[in-house]
C-alpha positions as CSV (number, residue, x, y, z in Angstrom):
1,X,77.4,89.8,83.3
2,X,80.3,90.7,81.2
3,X,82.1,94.1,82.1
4,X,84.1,95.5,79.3
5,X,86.7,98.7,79.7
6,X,88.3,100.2,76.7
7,X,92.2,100.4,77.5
8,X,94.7,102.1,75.8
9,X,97.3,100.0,77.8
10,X,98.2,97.9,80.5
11,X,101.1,98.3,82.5
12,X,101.5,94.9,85.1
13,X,104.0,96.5,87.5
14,X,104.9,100.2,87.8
15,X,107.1,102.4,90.3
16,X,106.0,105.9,88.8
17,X,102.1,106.0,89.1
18,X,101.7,105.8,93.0
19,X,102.6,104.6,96.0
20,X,104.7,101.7,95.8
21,X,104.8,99.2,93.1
22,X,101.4,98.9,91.2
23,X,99.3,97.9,88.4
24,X,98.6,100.3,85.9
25,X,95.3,100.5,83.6
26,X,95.5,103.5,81.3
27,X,92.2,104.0,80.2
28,X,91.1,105.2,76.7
29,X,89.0,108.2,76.3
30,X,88.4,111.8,77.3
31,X,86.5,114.7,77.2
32,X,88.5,117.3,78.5
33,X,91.4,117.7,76.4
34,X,93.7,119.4,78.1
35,X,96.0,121.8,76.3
36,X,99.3,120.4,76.5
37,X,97.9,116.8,77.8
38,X,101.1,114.4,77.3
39,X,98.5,112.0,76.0
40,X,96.5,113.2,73.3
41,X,96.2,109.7,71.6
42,X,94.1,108.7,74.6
43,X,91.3,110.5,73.7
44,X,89.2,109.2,71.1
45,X,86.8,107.5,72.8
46,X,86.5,104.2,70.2
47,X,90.3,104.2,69.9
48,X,92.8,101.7,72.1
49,X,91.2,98.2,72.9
50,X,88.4,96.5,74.9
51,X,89.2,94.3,77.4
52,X,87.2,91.7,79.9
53,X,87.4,93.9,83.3
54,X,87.3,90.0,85.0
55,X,90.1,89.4,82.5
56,X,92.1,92.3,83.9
57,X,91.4,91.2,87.6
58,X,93.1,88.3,87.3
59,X,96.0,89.9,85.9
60,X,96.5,92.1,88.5
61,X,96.1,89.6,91.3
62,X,98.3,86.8,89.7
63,X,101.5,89.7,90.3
64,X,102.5,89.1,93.7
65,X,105.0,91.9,93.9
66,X,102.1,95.2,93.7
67,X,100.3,96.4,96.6
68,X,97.5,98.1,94.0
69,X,96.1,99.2,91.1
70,X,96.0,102.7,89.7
71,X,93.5,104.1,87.4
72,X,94.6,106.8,84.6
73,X,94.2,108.5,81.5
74,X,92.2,109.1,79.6
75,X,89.6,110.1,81.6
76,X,88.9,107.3,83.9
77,X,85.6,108.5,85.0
78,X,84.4,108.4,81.7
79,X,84.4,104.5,82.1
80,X,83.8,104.9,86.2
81,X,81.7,101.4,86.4
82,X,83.8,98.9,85.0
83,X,87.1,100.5,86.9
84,X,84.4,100.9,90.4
85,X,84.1,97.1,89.4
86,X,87.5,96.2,89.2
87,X,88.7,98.1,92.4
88,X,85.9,96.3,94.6
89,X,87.0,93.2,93.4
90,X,91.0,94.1,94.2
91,X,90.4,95.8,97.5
92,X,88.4,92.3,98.6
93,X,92.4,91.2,98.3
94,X,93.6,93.9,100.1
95,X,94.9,95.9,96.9
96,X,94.6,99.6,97.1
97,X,93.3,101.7,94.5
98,X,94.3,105.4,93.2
99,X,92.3,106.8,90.4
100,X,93.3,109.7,88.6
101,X,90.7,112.4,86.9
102,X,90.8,115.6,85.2
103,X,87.3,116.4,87.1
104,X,87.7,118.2,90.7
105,X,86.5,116.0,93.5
106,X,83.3,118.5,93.6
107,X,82.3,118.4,90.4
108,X,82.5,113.9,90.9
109,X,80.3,114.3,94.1
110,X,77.5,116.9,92.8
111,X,76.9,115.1,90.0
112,X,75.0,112.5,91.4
113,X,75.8,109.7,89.7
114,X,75.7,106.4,90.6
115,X,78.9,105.3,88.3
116,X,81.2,108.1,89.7
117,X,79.7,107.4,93.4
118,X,80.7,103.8,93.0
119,X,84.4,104.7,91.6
120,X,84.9,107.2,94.5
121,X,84.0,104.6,96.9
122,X,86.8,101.8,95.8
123,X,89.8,104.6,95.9
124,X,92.1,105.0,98.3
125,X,93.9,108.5,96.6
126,X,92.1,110.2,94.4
127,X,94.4,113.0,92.3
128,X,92.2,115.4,90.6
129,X,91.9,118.8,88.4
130,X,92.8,119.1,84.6
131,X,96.3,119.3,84.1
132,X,97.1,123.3,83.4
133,X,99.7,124.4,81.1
134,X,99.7,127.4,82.8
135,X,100.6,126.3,86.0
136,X,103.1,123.7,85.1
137,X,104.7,122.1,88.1
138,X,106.8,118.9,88.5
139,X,107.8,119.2,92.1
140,X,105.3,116.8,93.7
141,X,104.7,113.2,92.6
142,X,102.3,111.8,89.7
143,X,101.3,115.4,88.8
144,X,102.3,118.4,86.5
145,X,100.6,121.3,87.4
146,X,100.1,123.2,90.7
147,X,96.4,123.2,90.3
148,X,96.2,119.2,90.8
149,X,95.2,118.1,94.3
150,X,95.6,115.2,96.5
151,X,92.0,113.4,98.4
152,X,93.2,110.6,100.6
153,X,89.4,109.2,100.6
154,X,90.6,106.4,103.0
155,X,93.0,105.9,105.7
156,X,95.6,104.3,103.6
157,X,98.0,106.5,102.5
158,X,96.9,109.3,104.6
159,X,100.7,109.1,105.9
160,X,101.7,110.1,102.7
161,X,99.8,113.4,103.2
162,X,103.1,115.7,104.7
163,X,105.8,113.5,102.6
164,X,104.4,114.9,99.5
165,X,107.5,116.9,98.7
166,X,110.0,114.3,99.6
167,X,108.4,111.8,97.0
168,X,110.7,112.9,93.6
169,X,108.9,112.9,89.8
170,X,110.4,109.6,88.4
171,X,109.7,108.0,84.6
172,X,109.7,104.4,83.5
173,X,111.3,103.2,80.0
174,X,110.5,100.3,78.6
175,X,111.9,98.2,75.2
176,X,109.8,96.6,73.5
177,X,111.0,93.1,71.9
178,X,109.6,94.7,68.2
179,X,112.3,97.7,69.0
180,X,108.9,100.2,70.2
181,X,109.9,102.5,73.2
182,X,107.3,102.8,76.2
183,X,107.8,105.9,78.8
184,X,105.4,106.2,81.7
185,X,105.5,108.8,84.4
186,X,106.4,112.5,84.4
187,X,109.4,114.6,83.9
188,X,110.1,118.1,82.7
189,X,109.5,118.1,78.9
190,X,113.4,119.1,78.5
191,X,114.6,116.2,80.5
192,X,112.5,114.1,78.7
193,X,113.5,115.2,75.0
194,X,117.0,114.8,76.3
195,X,116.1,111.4,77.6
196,X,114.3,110.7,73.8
197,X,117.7,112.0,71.9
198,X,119.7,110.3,73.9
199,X,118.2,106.4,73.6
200,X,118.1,107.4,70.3
């Protein structure tokens, strides 16, 4: 059976979202809409581009340098069976997963859905809670606000658990051979305008 996911884009190899070096599948769609989300253009959920999840799969496991995959947004529980199908199918090659939501762990687990069960099962680090203007924080990794919390679901990167605040906020910059500028990760919004001016 064909598995389709609706991307808004790939990334093949990341240092900024996770552990390590990693895959990166940003998901389109999402129902929260957080105020202040860094990502508005990932909402819509007909926007971005559909992909073959087998497609993606062999992607990832033809890049010998990542250790795993990471699943962002978006909302990636909005599309929680074709990502659960893609992380079973990378951990069977010993790839780890980390999904990122703007649900709370809870809210996944009383729910009672199969889907979100499914996606919960194939993550190694799940990073959850909507990100909150209010709380605006950029002192621990892959997150920006104090309210966001870290599940290690599995054992492997439970070490990771007390090294939190030794693990420093980094972004990624890429050029584009049409001239088109790609930034992934987090940063303070004034170091990133001053990052903008001064490529610019």
């Amino acid at each position: 059976m064909n598995v389709n996911l609706r991307i808004f884009h790939f990334i093949p190899e990341t240092q900024v979202e996770g552990p390590g070096r990693r895959a990166c599948i940003q998901v389109q769609g999402c129902p929260i809409h957080c105020k202040g989300c860094a990502v508005p253009q990932t909402w819509a959920p007909h926007g971005g581009k559909l992909i073959d999840a087998d497609w993606l799969i062999e992607q990832i496991l033809d890049i010998p340098t990542i250790e795993g995959v990471t699943f962002l947004g978006g909302e990636p529980f909005a599309q929680a069976d074709a990502l659960a199908h893609i992380g079973k199918h990378l951990q069977r090659h010993g790839k780890s997963v980390v999904t990122f939501s703007g649900y709370r762990l809870e809210t996944l687990q009383n729910a009672q859905r199969d889907d979100y069960h499914a996606l919960l099962t194939v993550t190694d680090l799940l990073i959850d809670g909507p990100f909150d203007q209010q709380q605006v924080d950029y002192t621990r990794p892959w997150v920006g606000s104090r309210n966001q919390r870290f599940h290690f679901l599995t054992e492997r990167y439970a070490h990771l658990r007390n090294q939190l605040d030794t693990i420093p906020n980094r972004i990624e910059v890429r050029l584009s051979p049409d001239g088109s500028i790609r930034i992934n990760g987090l940063a303070a919004p004034e170091d990133m305008t001053a990052l903008i001016q001064h490529i610019l």
